[in-house]
VOPAGU-2260 file (C-alpha; in pm, 1 decimal, decimal comma):
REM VOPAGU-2260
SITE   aa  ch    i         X         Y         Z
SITE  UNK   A    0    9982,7    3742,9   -2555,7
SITE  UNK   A    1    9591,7    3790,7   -2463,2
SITE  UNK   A    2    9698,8    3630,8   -2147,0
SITE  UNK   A    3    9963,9    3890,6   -2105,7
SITE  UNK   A    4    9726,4    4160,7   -2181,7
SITE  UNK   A    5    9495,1    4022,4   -1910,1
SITE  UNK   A    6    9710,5    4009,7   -1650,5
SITE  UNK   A    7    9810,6    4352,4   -1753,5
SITE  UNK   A    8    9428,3    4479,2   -1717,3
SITE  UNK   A    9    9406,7    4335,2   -1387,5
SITE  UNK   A   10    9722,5    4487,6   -1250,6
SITE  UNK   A   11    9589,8    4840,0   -1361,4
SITE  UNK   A   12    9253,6    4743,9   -1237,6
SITE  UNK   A   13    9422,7    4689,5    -847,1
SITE  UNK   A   14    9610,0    5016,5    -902,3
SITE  UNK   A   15    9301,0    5205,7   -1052,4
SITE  UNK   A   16    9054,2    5039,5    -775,6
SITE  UNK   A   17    8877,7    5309,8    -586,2
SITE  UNK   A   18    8896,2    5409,9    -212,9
SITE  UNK   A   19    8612,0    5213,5     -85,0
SITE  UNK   A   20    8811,7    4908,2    -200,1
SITE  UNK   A   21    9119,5    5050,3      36,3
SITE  UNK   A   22    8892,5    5190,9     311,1
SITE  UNK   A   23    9022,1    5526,0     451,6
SITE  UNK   A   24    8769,3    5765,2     612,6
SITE  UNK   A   25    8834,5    6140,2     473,3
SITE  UNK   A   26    8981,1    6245,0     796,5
SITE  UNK   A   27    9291,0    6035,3     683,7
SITE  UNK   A   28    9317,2    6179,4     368,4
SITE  UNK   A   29    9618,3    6394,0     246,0
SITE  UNK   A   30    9414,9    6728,6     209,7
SITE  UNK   A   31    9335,2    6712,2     621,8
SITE  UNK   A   32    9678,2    6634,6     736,2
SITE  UNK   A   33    9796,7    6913,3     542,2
SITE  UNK   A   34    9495,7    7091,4     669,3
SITE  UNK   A   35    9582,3    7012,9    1025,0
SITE  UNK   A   36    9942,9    7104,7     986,5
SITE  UNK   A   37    9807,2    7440,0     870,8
SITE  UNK   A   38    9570,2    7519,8    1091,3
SITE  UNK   A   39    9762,7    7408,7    1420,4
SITE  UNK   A   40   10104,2    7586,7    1281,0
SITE  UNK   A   41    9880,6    7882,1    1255,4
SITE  UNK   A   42    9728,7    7854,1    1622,6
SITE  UNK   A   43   10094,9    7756,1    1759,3
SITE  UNK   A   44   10224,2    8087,6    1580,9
SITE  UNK   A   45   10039,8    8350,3    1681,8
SITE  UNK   A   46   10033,8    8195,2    2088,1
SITE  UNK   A   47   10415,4    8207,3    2011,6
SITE  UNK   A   48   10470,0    8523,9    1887,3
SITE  UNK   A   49   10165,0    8687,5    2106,1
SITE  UNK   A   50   10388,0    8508,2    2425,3
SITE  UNK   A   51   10717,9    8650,1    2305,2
SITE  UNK   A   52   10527,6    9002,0    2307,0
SITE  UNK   A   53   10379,3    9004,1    2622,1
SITE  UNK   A   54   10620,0    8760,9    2842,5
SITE  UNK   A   55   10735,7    8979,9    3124,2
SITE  UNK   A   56   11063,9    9146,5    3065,0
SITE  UNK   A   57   11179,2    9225,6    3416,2
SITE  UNK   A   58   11364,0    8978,3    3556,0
SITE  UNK   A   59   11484,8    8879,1    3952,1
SITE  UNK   A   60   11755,8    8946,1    4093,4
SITE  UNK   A   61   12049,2    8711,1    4129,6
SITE  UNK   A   62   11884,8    8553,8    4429,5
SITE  UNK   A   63   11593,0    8473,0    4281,9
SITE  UNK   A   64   11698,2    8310,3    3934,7
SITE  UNK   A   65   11592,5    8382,1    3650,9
SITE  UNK   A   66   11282,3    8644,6    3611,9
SITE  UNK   A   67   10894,6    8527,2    3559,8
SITE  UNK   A   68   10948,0    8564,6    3157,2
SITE  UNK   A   69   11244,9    8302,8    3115,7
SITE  UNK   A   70   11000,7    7982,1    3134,8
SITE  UNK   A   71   10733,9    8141,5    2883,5
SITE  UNK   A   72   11000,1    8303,7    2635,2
SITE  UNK   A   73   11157,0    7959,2    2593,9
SITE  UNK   A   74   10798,6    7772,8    2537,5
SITE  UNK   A   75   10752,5    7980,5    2267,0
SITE  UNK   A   76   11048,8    7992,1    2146,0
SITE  UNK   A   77   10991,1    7614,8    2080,2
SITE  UNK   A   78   10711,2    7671,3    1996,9
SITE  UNK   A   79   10777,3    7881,5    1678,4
SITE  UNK   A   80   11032,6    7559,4    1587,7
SITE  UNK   A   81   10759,6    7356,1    1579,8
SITE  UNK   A   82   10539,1    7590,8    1396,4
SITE  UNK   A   83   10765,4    7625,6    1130,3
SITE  UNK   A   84   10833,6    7248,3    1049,3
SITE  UNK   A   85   10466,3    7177,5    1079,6
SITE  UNK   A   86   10413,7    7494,3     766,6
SITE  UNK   A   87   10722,8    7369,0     614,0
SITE  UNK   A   88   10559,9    6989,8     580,6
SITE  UNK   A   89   10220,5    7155,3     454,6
SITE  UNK   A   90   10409,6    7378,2     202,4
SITE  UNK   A   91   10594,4    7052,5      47,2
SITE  UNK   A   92   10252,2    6913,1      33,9
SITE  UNK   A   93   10402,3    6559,3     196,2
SITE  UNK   A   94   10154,3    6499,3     463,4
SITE  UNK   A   95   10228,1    6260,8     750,5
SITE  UNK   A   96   10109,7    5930,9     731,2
SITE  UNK   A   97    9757,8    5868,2     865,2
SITE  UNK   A   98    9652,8    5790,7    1176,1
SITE  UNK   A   99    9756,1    5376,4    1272,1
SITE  UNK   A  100    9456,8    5123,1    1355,7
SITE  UNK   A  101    9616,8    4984,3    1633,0
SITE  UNK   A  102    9540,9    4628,1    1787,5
SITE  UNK   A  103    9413,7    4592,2    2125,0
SITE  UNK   A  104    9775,7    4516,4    2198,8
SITE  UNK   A  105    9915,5    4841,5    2172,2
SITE  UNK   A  106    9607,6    4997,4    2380,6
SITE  UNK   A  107    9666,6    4773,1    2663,4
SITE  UNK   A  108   10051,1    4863,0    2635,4
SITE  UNK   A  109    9993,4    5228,3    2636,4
SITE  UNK   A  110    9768,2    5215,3    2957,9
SITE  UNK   A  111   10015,8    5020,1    3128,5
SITE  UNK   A  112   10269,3    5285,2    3075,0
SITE  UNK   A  113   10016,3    5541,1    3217,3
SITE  UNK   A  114    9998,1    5366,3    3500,6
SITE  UNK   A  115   10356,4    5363,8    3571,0
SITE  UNK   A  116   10416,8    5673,0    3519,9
SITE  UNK   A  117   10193,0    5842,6    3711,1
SITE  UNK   A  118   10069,8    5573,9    3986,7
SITE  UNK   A  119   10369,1    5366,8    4032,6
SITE  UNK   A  120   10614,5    5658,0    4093,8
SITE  UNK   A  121   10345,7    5777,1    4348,8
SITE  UNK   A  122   10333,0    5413,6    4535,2
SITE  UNK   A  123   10632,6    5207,6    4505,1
SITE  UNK   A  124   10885,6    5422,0    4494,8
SITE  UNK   A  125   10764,3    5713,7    4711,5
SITE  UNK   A  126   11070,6    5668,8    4951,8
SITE  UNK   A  127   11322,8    5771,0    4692,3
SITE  UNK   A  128   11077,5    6071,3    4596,7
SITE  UNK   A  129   11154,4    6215,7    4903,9
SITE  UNK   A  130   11514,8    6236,2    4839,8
SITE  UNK   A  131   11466,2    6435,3    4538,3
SITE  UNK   A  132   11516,0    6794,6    4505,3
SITE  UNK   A  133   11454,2    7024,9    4208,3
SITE  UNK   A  134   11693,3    6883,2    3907,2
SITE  UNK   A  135   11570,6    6511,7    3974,7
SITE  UNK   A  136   11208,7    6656,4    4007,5
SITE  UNK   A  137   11294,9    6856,6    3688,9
SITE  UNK   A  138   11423,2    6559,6    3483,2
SITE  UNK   A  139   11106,2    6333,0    3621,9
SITE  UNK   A  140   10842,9    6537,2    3449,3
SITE  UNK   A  141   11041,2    6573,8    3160,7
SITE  UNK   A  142   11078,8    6196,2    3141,3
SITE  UNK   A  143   10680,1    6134,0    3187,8
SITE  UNK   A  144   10618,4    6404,1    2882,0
SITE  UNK   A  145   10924,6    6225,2    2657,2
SITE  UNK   A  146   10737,6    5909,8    2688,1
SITE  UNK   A  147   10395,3    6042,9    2652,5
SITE  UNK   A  148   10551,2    6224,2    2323,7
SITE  UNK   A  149   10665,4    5896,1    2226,5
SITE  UNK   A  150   10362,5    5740,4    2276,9
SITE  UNK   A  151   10176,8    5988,0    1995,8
SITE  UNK   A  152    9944,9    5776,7    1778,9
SITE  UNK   A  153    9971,2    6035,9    1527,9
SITE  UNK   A  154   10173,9    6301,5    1419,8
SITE  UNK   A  155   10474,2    6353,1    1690,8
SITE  UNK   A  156   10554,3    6680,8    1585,1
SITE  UNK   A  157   10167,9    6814,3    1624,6
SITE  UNK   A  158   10196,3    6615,1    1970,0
SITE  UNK   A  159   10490,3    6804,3    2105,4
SITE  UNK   A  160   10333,1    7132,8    1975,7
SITE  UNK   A  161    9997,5    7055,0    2171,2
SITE  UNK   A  162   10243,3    6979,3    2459,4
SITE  UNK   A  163   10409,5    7287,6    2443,1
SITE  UNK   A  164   10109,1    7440,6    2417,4
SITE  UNK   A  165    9997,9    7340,3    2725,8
SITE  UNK   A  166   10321,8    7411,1    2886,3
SITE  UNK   A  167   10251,0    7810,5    2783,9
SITE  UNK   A  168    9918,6    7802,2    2897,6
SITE  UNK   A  169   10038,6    7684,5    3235,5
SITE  UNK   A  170   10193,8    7974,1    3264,9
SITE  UNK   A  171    9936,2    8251,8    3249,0
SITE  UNK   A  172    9831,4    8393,2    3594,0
SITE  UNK   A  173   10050,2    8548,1    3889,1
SITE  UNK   A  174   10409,0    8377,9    3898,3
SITE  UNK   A  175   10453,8    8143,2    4197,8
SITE  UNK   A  176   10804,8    8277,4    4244,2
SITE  UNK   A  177   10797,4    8660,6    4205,9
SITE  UNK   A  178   10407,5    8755,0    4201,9
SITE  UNK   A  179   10438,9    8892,9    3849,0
SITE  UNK   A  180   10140,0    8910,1    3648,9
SITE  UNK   A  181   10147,6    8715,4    3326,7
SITE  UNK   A  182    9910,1    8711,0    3022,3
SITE  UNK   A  183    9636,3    8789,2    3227,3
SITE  UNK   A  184    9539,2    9160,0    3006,8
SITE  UNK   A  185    9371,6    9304,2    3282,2
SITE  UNK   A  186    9107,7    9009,7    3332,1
SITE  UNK   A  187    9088,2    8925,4    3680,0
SITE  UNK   A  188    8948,3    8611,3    3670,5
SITE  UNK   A  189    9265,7    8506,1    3485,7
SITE  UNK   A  190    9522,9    8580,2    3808,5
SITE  UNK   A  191    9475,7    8283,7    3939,4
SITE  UNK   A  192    9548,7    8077,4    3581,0
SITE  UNK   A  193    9375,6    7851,7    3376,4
SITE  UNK   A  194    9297,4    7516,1    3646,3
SITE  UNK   A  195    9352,5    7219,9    3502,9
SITE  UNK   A  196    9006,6    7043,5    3566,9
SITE  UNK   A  197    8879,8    7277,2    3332,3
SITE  UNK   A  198    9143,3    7165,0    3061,4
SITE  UNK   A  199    9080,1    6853,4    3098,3
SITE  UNK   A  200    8678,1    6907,9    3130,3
SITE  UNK   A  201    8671,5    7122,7    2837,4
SITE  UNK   A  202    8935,1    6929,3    2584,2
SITE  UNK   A  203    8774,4    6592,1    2693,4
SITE  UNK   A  204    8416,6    6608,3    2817,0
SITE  UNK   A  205    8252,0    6884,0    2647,3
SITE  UNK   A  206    8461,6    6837,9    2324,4
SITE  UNK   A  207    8322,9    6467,8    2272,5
SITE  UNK   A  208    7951,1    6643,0    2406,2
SITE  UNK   A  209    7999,6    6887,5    2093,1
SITE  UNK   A  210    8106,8    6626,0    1851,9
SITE  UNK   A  211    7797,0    6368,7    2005,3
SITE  UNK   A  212    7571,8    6682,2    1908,6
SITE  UNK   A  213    7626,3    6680,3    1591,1
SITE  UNK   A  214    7646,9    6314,3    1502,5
SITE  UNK   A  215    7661,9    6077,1    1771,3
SITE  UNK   A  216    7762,3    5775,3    1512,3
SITE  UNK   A  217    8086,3    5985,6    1384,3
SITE  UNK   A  218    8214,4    6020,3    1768,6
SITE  UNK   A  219    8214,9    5601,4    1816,7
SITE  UNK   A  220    8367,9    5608,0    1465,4
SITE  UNK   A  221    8620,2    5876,9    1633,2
SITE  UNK   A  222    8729,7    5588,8    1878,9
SITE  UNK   A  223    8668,6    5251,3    1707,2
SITE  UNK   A  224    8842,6    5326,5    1399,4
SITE  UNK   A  225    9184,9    5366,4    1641,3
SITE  UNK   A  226    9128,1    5015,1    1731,6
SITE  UNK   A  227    9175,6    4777,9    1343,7
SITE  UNK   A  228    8973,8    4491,7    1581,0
SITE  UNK   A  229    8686,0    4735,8    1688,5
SITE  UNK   A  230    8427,7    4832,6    1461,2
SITE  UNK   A  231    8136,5    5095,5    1514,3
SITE  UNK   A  232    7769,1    4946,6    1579,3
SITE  UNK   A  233    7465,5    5085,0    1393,3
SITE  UNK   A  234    7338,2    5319,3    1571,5
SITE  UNK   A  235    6936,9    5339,2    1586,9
SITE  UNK   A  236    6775,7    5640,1    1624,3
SITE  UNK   A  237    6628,0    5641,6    1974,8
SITE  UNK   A  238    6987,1    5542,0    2057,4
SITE  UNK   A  239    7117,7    5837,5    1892,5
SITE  UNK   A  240    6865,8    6062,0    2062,9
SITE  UNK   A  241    6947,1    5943,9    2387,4
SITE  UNK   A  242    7320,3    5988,9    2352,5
SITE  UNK   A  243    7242,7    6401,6    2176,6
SITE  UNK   A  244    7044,6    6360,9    2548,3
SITE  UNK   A  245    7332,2    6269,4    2746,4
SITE  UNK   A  246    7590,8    6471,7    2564,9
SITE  UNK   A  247    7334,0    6830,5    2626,7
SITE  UNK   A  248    7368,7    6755,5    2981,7
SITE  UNK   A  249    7735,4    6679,8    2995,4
SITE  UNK   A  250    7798,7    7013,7    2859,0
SITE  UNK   A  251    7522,7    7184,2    3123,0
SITE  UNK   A  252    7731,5    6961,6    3350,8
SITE  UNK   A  253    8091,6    7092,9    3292,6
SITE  UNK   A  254    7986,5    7447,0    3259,9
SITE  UNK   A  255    7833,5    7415,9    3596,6
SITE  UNK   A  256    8134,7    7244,0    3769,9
SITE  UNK   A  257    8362,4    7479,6    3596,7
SITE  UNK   A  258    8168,2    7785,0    3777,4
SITE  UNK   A  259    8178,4    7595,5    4119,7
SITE  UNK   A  260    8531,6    7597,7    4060,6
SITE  UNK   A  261    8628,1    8002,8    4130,8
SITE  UNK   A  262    8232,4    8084,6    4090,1
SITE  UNK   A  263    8350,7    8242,7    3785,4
SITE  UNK   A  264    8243,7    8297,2    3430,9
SITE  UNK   A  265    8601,1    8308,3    3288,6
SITE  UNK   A  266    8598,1    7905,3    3397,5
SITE  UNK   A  267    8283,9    7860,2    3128,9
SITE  UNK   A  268    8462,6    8050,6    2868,6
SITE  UNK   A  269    8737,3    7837,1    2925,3
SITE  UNK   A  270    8589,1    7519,4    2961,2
SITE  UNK   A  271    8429,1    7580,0    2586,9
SITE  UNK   A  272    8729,7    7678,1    2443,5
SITE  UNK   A  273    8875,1    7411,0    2545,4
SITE  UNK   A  274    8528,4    7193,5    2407,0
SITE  UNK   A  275    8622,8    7391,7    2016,5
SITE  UNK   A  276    8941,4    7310,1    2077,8
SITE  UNK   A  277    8858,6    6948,6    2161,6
SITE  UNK   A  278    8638,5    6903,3    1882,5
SITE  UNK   A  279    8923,1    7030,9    1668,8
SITE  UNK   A  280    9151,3    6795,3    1772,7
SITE  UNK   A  281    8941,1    6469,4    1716,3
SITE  UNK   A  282    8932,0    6611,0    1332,6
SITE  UNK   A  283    9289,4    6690,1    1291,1
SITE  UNK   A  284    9400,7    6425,1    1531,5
SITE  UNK   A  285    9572,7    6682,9    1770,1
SITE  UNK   A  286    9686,1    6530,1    2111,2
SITE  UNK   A  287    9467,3    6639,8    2329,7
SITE  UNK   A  288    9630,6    6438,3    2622,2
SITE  UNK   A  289    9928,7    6564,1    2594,7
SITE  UNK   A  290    9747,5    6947,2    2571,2
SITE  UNK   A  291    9643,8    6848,4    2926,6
SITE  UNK   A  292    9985,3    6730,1    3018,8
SITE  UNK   A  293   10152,6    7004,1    2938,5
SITE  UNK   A  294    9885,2    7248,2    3157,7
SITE  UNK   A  295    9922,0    6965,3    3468,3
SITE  UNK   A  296   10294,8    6973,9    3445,5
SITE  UNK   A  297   10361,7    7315,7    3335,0
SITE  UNK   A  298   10379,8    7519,6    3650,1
SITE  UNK   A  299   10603,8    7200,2    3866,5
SITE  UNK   A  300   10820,6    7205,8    3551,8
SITE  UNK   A  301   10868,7    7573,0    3589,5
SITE  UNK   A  302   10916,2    7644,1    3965,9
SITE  UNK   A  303   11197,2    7328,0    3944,2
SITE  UNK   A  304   11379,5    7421,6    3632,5
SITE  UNK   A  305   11431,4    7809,3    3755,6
SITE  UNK   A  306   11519,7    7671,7    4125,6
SITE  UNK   A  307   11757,8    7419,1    3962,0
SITE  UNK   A  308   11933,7    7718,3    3754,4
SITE  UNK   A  309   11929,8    7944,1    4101,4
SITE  UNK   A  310   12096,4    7658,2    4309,9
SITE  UNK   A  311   12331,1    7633,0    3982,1
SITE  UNK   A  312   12364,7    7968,3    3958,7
SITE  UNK   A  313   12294,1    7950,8    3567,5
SITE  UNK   A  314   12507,3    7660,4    3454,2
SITE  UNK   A  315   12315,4    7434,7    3264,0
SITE  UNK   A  316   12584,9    7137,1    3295,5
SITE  UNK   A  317   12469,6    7096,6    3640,4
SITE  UNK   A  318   12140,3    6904,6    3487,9
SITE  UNK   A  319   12328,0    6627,7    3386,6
SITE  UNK   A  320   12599,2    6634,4    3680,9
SITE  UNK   A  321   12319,7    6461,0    3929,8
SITE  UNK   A  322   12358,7    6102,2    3952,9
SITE  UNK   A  323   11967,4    6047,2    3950,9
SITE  UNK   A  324   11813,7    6365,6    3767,3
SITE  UNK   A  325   12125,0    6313,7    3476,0
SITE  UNK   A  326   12037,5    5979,5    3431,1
SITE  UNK   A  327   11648,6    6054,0    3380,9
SITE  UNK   A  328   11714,4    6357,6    3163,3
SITE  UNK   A  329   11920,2    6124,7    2931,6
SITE  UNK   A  330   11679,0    5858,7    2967,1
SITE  UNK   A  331   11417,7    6186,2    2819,8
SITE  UNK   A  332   11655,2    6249,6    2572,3
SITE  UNK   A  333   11719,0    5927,4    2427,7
SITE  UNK   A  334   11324,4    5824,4    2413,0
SITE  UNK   A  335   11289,9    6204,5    2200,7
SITE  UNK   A  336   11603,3    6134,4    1983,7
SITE  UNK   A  337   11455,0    5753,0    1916,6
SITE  UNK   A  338   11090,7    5892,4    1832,1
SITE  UNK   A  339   11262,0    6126,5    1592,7
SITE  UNK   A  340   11454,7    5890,3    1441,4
SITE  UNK   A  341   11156,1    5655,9    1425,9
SITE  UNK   A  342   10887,9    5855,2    1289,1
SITE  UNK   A  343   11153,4    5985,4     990,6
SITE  UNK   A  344   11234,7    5599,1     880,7
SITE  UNK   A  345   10863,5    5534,2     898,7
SITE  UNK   A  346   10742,6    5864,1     691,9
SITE  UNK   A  347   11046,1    5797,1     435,7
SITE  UNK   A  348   10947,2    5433,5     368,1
SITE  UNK   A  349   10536,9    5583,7     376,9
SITE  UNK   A  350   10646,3    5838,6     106,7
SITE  UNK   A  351   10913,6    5607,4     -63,5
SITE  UNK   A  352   10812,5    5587,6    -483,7
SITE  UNK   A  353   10693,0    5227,1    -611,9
SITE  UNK   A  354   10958,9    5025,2    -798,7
C-alpha cells in the first residue's frame, strides 16, 4: 500500500512538475497563439474590408476582361475567410499547437525545395517555359505559393493570411492592364506600388535590426530555438554591443537603399512598416516569407489570371482544360487539400484529452 501511495505521489509529481522541467519559451504559450490569432485576424480584417471599400468598381469592357477591382475584391474576399477562422480559433480559446523544433533535416529539405522552385524552373526547364502562356503561367505561381503554404512551420492558416496579404498589397498602385488607380488615396509616391525590395528589406532586414535593438540574445533565440539541435551561445556584452552596432546601421542602411530606390520618402515609411511588421511576426510567428511571396507574385498572378479569363471569355473550366496548367493547378490543389487535412489530424491528436 505505501508503495502504491508512492508511486501515486510520483505520478502527480510528473503531472504537477513545472514548465522549466518541460521547457517552452512564453512565445509558445497558449495566451500568444491566441494573441496572434487576434491580433493578425484583426490586421487581416480591416485590410479586407478597407479593400472591399475602396477596390475600383468600374470594370473593362468585354475586350479587356475583367475590370482592375476583380483581382483585389477576391483577395479580400479570402481574406475575410481567413480572418474569421483565425477569431473563431481565438474565441474557442484552442490555440494551435506551438511552433515545431525542427532537426537540421527538415531545414536542409525546405531549402532544397526553394531551390527548385524558383532556380530550377528558371534553368533546366526554361525551354518548356517558353511554351507557356497565361493559364500554365497562372497555375505555376499558384503551385510555388501551395508548396510554400505547405511548407509553414507554424500556423498554416496565419501563413495563407500573410500570403494573401501580400497578394493585396501587390495590388496597390496604377493597374498594369487598364491604368486605374488603386489604393493609392491621393499619395503619389504610391502610383507606382509598394516594390518588393522594400518588402523584403523592411519584413527581413530592418525587422531582425529592431528586434537586435532591443535584445540581441532574444533574436539568436528567435532562430536557434527553430532548430531542436541548435542552441543559443551566451552572449557577452561587448558582443552584444557590437551586434546593437551592426543592427543601427542596417536600419540607416535599408532606409537609405529604400530612398535610392524612387528617391522617395514613401519607400522609408514603407520599409519601417514593414520592420514593425517584421518584428511582429518573429513574436507571433507570422510568415513573413510568404508576406514577401505574395507581394513578388502578386502582380504576375494578376495580369495571367484576368488574361486567362479574357482568352476564356469568363469560363473558369478552361483552368483545368490545359494539359500542362490543369495538371499544375491540381498538383496546387492537392498539396492545399493535404496541408489541410494534415494540420487538422495533427491539432486533433495535439488537443486530444488524456486517457
Amino acid at each position: 500500500m505505501s508503495n502504491s501511495g508512492a508511486d501515486s505521489n510520483l505520478d502527480f509529481t510528473k503531472r504537477a512538475a513545472p514548465p522549466s522541467k518541460n521547457p517552452r519559451t512564453w512565445l509558445e504559450t497558449d495566451a500568444i497563439g491566441r494573441v496572434s490569432d487576434v491580433a493578425l485576424g484583426v490586421i487581416l480584417l480591416v485590410v479586407g474590408g478597407f479593400a472591399l471599400w475602396l477596390a475600383p468598381v468600374r470594370s473593362a469592357d468585354g475586350s479587356m476582361g475583367p475590370g482592375p477591382g476583380f483581382f483585389p475584391a477576391l483577395v479580400a474576399g479570402l481574406l475575410c475567410v481567413v480572418t474569421v477562422v483565425l477569431l473563431a480559433r481565438a474565441a474557442r480559446r484552442r490555440s494551435p499547437p506551438p511552433i515545431r523544433p525542427s532537426r537540421a533535416l527538415y531545414v536542409a529539405f525546405v531549402a532544397a525545395a526553394l531551390v527548385v522552385l524558383f532556380f530550377a524552373p528558371r534553368t533546366w526547364v526554361l525551354p518548356l517555359l517558353l511554351r507557356f502562356g497565361p493559364p500554365e503561367f497562372m497555375a505555376l505561381l499558384a503551385l510555388e505559393l501551395a508548396v510554400a503554404l505547405a511548407l509553414a512551420h507554424s500556423s498554416r492558416t496565419r501563413a495563407a493570411g500573410m500570403a494573401l496579404l501580400g497578394l493585396l498589397l501587390s495590388t496597390v498602385g496604377m493597374d498594369s492592364i487598364t491604368g486605374v488607380l488603386r489604393f493609392t488615396l491621393g499619395v503619389e509616391g504610391l502610383l507606382h506600388g509598394i516594390d518588393t525590395e522594400v518588402v523584403l528589406i523592411g519584413a527581413f532586414v530592418v525587422g531582425d535590426a529592431f528586434v537586435c535593438l532591443v535584445s540581441p540574445p532574444s533574436l539568436l533565440r528567435s532562430y536557434t530555438r527553430l532548430i531542436m539541435t541548435w542552441r543559443a551561445p551566451r552572449l557577452p556584452r561587448p558582443a552584444a554591443l557590437v551586434m546593437r552596432f551592426a543592427a543601427t546601421l542596417a536600419i540607416a542602411g535599408a532606409c537609405y537603399y529604400a530612398y535610392a530606390l524612387m528617391r522617395s520618402y514613401v519607400e522609408i515609411a514603407w520599409v519601417l512598416v514593414f520592420g514593425v511588421l517584421g518584428v511582429a511576426a518573429k513574436i507571433f510567428g507570422w510568415n513573413r516569407f510568404l508576406l514577401y511571396m505574395g507581394v513578388a507574385f502578386g502582380d504576375r498572378l494578376e495580369q495571367h489570371l484576368r488574361q486567362t479569363l479574357l482568352i476564356a471569355q469568363g469560363d473558369v473550366s478552361v483552368l483545368l482544360q490545359q494539359p500542362i496548367g490543369g495538371a499544375l493547378l491540381l498538383a496546387a490543389m492537392a498539396i492545399l487539400a493535404g496541408a489541410v487535412v494534415f494540420s487538422l489530424r495533427r491539432y486533433a491528436r495535439g488537443r486530444a484529452p488524456a486517457i
